[in-house]
N, CA and C of each residue as an Amber inpcrd file, in Angstrom:
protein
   519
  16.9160000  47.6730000  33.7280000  17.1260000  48.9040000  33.0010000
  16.0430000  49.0140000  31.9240000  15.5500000  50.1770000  31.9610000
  14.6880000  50.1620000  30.7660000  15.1840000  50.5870000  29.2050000
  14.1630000  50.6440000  28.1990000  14.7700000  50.9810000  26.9680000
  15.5860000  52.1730000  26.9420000  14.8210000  53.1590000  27.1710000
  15.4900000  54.8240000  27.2190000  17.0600000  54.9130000  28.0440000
  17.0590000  54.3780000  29.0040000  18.4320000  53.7020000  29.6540000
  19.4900000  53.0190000  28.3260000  19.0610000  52.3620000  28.0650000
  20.1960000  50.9000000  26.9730000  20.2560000  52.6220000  25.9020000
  19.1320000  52.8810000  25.2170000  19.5520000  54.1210000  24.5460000
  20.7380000  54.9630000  24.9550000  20.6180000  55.6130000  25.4690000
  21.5400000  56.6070000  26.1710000  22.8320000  56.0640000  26.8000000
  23.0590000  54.7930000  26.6550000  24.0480000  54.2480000  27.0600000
  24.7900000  53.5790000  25.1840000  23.8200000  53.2640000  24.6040000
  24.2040000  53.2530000  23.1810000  24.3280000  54.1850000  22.5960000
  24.2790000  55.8110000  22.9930000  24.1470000  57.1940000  22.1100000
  25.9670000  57.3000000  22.7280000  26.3040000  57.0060000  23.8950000
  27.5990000  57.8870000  24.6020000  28.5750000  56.7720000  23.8270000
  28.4200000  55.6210000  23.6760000  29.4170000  54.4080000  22.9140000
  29.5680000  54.3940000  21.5660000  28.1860000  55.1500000  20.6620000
  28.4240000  55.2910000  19.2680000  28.7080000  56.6070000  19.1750000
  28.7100000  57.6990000  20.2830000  29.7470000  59.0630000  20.0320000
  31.0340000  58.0310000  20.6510000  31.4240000  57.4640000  20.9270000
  33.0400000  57.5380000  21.7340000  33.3510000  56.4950000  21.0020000
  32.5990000  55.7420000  19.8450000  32.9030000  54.2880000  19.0640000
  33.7650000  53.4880000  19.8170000  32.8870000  53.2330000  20.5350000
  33.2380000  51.7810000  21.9280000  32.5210000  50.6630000  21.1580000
  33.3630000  50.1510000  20.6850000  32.3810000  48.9660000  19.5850000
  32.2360000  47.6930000  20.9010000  33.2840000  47.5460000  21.9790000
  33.6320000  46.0830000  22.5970000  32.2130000  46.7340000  23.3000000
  31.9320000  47.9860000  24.4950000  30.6530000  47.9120000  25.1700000
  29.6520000  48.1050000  24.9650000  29.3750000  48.5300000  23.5110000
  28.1750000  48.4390000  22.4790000  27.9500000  46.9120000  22.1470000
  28.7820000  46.0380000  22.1980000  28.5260000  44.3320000  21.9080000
  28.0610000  44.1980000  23.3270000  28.5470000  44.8730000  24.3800000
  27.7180000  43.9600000  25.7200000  26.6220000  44.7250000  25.9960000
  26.0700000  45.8390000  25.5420000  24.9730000  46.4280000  25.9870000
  24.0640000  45.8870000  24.9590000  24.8370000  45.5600000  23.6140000
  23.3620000  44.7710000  22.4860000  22.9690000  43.3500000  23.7220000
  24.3290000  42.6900000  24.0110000  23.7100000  41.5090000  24.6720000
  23.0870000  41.3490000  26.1000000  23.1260000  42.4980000  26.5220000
  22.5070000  43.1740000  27.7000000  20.6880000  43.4680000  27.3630000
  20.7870000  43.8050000  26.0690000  19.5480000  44.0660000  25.8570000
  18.6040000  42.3880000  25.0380000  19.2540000  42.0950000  24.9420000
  19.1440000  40.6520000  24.0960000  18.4740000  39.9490000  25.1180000
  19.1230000  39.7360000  26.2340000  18.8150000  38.8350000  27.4810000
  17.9120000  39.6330000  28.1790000  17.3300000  40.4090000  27.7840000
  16.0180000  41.6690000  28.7540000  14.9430000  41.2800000  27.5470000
  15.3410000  40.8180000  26.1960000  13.8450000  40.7120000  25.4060000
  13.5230000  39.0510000  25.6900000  14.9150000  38.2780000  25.4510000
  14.2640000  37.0400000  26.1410000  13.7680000  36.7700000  27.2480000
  13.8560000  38.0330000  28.4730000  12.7310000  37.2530000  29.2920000
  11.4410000  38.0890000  29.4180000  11.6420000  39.4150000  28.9970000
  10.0490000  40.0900000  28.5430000   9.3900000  40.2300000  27.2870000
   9.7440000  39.6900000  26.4430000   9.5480000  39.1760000  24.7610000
   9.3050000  40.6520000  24.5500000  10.0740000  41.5170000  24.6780000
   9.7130000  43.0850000  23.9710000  10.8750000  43.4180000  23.0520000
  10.1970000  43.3380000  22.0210000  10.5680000  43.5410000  20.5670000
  11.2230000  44.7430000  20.4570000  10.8250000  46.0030000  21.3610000
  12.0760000  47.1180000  21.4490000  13.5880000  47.0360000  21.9050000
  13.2380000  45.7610000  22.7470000  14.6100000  45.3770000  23.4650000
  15.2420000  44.3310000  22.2640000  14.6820000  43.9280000  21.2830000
  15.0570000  43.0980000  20.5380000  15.7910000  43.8850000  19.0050000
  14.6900000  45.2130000  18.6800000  15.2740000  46.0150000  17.5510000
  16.6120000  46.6340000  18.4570000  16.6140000  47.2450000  19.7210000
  17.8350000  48.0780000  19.7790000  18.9750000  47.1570000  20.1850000
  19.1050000  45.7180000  20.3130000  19.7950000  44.8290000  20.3570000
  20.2660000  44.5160000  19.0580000  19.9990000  44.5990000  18.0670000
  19.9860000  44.6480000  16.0850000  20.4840000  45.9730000  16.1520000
  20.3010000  46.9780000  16.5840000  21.3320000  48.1520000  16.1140000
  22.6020000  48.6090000  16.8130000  22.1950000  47.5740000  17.9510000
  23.7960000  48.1500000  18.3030000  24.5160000  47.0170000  18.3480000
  24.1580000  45.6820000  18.2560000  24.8750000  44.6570000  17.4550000
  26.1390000  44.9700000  16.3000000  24.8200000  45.5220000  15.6580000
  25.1400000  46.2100000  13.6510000  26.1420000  47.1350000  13.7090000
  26.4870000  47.9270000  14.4930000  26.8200000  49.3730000  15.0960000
  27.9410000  48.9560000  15.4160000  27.9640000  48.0980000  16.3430000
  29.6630000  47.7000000  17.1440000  30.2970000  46.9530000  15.9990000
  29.6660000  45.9590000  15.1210000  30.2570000  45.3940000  13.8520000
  30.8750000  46.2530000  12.8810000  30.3630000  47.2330000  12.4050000
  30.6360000  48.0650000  11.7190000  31.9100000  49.4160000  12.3050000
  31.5460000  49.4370000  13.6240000  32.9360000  50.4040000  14.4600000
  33.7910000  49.4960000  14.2820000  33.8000000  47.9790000  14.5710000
  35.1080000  47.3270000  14.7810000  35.8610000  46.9560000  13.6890000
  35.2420000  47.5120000  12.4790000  36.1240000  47.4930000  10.9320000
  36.8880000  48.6940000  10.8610000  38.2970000  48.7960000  10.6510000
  38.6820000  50.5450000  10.3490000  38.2080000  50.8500000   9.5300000
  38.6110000  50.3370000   8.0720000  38.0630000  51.1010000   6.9660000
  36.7410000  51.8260000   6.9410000  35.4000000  50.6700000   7.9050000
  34.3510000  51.9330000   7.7410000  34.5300000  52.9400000   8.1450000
  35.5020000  52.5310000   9.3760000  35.4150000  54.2460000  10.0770000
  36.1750000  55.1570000   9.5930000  36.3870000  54.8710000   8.7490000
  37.7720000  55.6790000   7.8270000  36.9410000  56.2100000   6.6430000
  35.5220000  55.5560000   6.2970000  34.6390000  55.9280000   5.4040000
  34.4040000  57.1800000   5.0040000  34.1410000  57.7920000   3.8820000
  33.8050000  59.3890000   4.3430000  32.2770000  59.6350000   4.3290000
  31.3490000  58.7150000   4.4740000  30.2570000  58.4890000   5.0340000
  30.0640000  58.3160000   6.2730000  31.2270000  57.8570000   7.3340000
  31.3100000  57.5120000   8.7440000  30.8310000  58.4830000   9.6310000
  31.0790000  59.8320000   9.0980000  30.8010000  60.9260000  10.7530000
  29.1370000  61.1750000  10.1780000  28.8920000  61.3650000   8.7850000
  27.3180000  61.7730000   8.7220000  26.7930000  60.9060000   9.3480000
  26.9170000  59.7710000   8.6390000  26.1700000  58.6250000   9.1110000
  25.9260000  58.0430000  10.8940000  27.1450000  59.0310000  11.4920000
  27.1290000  58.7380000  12.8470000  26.3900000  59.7500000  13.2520000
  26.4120000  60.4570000  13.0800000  25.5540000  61.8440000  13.2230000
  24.3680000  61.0720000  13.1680000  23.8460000  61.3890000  11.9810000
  23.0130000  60.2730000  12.1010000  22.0220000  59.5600000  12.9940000
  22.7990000  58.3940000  13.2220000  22.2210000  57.2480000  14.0930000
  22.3330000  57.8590000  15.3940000  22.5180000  58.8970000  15.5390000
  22.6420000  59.6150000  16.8230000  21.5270000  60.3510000  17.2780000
  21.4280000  60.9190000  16.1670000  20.3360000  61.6650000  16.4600000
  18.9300000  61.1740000  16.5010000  18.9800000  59.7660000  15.8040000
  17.3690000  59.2550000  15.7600000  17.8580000  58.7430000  17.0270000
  18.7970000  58.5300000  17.7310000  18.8070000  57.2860000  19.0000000
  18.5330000  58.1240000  19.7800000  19.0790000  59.4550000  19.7180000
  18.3870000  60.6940000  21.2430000  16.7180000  60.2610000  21.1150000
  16.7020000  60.5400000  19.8280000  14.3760000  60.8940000  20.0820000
  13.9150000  59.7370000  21.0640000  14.9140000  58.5850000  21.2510000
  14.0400000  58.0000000  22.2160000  13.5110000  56.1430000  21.5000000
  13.0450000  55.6640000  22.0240000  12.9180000  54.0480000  21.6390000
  11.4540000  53.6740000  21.0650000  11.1030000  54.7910000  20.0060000
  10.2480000  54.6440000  19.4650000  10.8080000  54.0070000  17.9760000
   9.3430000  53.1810000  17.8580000   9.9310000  52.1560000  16.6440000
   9.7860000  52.5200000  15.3770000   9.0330000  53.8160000  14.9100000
   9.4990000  54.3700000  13.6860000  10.7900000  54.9190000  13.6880000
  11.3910000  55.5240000  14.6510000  12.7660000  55.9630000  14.5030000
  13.4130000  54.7280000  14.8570000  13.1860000  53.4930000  15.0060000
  14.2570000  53.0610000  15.0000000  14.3500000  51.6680000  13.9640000
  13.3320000  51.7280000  13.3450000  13.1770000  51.1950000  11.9590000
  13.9290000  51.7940000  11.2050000  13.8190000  53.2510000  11.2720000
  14.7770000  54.1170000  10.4350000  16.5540000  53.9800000  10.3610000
  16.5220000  53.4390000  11.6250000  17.9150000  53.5910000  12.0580000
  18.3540000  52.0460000  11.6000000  17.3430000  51.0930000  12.2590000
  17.8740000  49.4340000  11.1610000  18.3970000  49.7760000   9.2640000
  17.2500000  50.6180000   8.8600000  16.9430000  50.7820000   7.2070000
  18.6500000  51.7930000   7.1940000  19.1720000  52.6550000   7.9680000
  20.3680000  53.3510000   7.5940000  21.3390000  52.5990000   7.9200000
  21.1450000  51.8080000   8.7300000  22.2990000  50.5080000   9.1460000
  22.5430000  49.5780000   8.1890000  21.6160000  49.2450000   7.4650000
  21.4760000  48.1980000   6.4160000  22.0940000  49.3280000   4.9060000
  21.7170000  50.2440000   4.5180000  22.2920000  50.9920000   3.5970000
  23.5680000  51.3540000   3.2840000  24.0870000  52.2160000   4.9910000
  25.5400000  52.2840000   4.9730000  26.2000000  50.9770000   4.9140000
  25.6260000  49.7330000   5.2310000  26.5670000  48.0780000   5.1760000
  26.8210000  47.8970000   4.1430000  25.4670000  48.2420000   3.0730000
  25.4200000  47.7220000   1.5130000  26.6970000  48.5090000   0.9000000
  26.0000000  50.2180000   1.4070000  27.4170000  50.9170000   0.3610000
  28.6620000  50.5010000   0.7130000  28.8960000  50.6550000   1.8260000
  30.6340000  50.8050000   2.7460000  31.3130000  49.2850000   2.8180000
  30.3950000  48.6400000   3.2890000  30.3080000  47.1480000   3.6910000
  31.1790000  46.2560000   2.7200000  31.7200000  44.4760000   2.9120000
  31.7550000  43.6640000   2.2200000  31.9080000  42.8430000   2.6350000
  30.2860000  42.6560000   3.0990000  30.1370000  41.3060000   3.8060000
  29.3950000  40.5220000   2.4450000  28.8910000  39.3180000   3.1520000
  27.9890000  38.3890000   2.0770000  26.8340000  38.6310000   2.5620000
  26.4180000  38.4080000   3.9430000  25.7090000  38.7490000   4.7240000
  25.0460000  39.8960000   4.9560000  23.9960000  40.1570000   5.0800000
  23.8250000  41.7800000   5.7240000  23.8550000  41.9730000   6.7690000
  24.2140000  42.8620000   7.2520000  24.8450000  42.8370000   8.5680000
  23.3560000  42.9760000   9.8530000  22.3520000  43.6830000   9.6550000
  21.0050000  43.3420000  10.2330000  20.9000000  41.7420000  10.4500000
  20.9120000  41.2940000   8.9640000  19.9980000  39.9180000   9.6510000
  21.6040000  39.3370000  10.1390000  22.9210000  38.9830000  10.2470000
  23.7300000  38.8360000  11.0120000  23.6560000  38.5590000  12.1890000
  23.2620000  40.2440000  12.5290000  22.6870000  40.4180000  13.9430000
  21.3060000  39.7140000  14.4030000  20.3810000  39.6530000  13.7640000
  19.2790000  38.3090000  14.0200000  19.6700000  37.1180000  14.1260000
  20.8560000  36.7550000  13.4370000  21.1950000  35.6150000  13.4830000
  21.9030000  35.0720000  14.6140000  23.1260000  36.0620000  15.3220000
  23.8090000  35.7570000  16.3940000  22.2420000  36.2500000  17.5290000
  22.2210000  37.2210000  17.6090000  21.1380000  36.9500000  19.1480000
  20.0360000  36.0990000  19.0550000  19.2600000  35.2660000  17.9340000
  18.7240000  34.2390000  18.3320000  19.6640000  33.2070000  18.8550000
  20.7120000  33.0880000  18.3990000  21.7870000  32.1190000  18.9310000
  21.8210000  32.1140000  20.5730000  21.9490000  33.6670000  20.5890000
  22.5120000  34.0540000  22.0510000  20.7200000  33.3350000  23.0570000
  19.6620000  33.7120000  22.2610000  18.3380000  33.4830000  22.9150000
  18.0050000  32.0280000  23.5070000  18.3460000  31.4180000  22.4540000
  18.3250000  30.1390000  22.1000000  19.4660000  29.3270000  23.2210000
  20.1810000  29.9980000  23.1290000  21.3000000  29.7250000  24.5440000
  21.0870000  29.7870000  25.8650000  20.2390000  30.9160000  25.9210000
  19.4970000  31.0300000  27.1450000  18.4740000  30.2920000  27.5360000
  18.0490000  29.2400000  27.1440000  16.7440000  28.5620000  26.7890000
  15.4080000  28.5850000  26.3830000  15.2480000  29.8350000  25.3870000
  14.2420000  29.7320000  24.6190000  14.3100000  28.6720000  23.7130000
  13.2930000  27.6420000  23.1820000  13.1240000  27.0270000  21.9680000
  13.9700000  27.7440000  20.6970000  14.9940000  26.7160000  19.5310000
  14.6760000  27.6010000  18.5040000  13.8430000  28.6430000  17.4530000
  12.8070000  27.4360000  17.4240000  11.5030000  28.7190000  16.9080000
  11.0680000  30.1370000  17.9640000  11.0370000  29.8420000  18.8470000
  10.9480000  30.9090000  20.1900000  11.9380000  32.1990000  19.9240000
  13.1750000  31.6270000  19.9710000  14.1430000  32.4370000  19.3430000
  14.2520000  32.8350000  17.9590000  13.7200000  32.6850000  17.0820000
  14.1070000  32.7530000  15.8850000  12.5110000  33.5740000  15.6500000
  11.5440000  33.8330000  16.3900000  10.0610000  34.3860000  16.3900000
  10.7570000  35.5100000  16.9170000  11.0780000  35.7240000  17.7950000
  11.2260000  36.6280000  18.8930000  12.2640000  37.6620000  17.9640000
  13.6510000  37.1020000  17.2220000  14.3930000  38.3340000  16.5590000
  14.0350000  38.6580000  15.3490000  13.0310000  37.4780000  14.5640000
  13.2580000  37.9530000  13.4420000  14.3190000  36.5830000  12.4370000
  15.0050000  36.0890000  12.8530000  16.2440000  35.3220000  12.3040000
  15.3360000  34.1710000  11.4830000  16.1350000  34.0800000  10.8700000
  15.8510000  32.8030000   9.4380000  16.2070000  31.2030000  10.6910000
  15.0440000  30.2530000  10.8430000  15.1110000  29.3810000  11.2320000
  16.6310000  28.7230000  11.2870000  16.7950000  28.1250000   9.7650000
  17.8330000  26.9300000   8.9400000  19.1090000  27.5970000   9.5510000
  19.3610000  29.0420000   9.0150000  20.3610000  29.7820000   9.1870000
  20.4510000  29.6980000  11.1030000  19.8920000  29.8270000  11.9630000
  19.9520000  29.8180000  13.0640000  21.0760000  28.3960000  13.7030000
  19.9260000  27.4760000  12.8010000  20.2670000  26.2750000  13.6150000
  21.2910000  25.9170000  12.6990000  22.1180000  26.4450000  11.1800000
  22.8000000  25.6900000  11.2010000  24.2460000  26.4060000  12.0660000
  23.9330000  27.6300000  12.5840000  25.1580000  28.6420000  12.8170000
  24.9360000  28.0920000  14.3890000  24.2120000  27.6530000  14.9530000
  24.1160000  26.7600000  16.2450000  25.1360000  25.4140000  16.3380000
  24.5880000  24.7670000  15.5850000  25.1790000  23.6120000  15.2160000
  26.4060000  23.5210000  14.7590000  26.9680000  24.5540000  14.7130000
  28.4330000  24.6570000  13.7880000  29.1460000  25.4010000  15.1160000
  28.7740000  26.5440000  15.9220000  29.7930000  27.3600000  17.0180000
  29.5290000  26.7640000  18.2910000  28.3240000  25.8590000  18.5450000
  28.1060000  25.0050000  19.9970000  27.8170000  26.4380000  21.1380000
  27.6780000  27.1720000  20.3770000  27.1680000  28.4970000  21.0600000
  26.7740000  28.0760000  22.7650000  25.6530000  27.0230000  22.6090000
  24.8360000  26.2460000  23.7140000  25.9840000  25.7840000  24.4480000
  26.8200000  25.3270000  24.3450000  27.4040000  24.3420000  25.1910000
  29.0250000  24.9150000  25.6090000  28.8210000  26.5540000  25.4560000
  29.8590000  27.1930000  25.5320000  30.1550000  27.2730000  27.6170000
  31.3780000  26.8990000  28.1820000  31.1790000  27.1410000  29.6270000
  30.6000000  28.7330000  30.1470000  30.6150000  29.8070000  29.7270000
  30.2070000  30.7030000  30.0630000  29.0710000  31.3070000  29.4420000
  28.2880000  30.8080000  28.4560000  27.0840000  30.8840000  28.4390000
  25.8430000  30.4910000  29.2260000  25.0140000  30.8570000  29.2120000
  24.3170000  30.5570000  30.3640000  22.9660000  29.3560000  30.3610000
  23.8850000  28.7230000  29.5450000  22.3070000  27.8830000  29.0770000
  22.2080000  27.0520000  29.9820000  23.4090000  26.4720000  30.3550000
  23.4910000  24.8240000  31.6360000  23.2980000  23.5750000  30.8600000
  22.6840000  22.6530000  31.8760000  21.8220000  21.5510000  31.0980000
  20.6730000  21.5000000  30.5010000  20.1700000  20.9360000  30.1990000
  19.0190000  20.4130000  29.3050000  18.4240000  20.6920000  30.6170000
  18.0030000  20.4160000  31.7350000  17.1930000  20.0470000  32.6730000
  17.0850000  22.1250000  33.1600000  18.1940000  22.4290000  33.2740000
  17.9900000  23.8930000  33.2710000  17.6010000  25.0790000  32.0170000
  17.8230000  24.1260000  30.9350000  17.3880000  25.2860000  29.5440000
  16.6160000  24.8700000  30.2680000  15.2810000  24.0230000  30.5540000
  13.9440000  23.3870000  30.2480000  13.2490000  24.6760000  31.3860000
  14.2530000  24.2430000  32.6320000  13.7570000  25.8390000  33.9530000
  13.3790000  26.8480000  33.3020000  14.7530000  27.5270000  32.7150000
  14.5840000  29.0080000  32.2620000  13.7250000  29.0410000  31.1690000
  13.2270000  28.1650000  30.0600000  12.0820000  28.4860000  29.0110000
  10.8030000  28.8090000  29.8240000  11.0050000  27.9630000  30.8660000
   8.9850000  27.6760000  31.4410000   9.4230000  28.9550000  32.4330000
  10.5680000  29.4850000  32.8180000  10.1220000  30.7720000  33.0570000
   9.8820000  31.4680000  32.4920000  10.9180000  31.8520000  31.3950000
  10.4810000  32.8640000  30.5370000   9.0850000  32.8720000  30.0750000
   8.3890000  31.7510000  29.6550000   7.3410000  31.9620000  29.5320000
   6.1020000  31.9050000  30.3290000   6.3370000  32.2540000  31.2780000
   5.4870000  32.1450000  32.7110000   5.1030000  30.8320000  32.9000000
   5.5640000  29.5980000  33.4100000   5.2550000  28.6020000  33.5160000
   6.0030000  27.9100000  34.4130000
């Protein structure tokens, strides 16, 4: 699937605030940048990460910032998977978190933080993963090291002998 696809499939879920298939289309798109390292597949994986986090709280959606703000992210997500509009749309994701929000965390780098996890699972290197989203190294590996993310049965990492496969594919090797 290409970008403009994952778009338009993230425009019909943040009109219908489907937060559960907005989490599998971020990780749909997550697992399309780890194996073509494209950083568009990696920002719209960070906004609709951010997006389904934020639907799956009531109170935001109860916000009276919630429908502009959906409006909004709607309308920069129609123009398409260009990365000034969708810088724009990280920078309004990160604003409405700060105002509405009460996390510790911001909810952007959050989202850097779980899909390098998810990358890193798949068998990219940590640094590989943590290059590729954006995510704070320490923070990666210690949120690795603490959920066993890797060694979950339905993740797809396998063994050691198969991360090792899927890295030297991913990176043509």
């Amino acid at each position: 699937m290409n970008a403009k696809q994952y778009l338009e499939k993230m425009v019909g879920y943040v009109e219908s605030e489907n937060a559960v298939d907005l989490r599998v289309v971020s990780n749909d798109m997550i697992d399309e940048a780890a194996v073509t390292q494209d950083k568009t597949f990696v920002t719209l994986s960070l906004i609709a990460y951010a997006l389904s986090k934020i639907m799956s709280k009531p109170h935001l959606l109860k916000s009276d910032r919630w429908d502009g703000f959906k409006k909004h992210v709607i309308e920069h997500l129609s123009d398409g998977p260009k990365p000034v509009l969708l810088d724009e749309v990280v920078q309004d994701v990160r604003e409405f978190d700060e105002e509405e929000g009460n996390y510790v965390t911001d909810i952007i780098d959050k989202a850097r933080m779980k899909q390098a996890s998810r990358v890193y699972a798949l068998g990219l290197s940590l640094s590989q993963a943590c290059e590729l989203t954006g995510a704070d190294m320490s923070l990666v590996s210690s949120y690795v090291g603490t959920t066993k993310i890797h060694e979950r049965p339905y993740s797809r990492s396998g063994t050691v002998a198969q991360r090792y496969k899927n890295a030297r594919k991913v990176l043509g090797g």
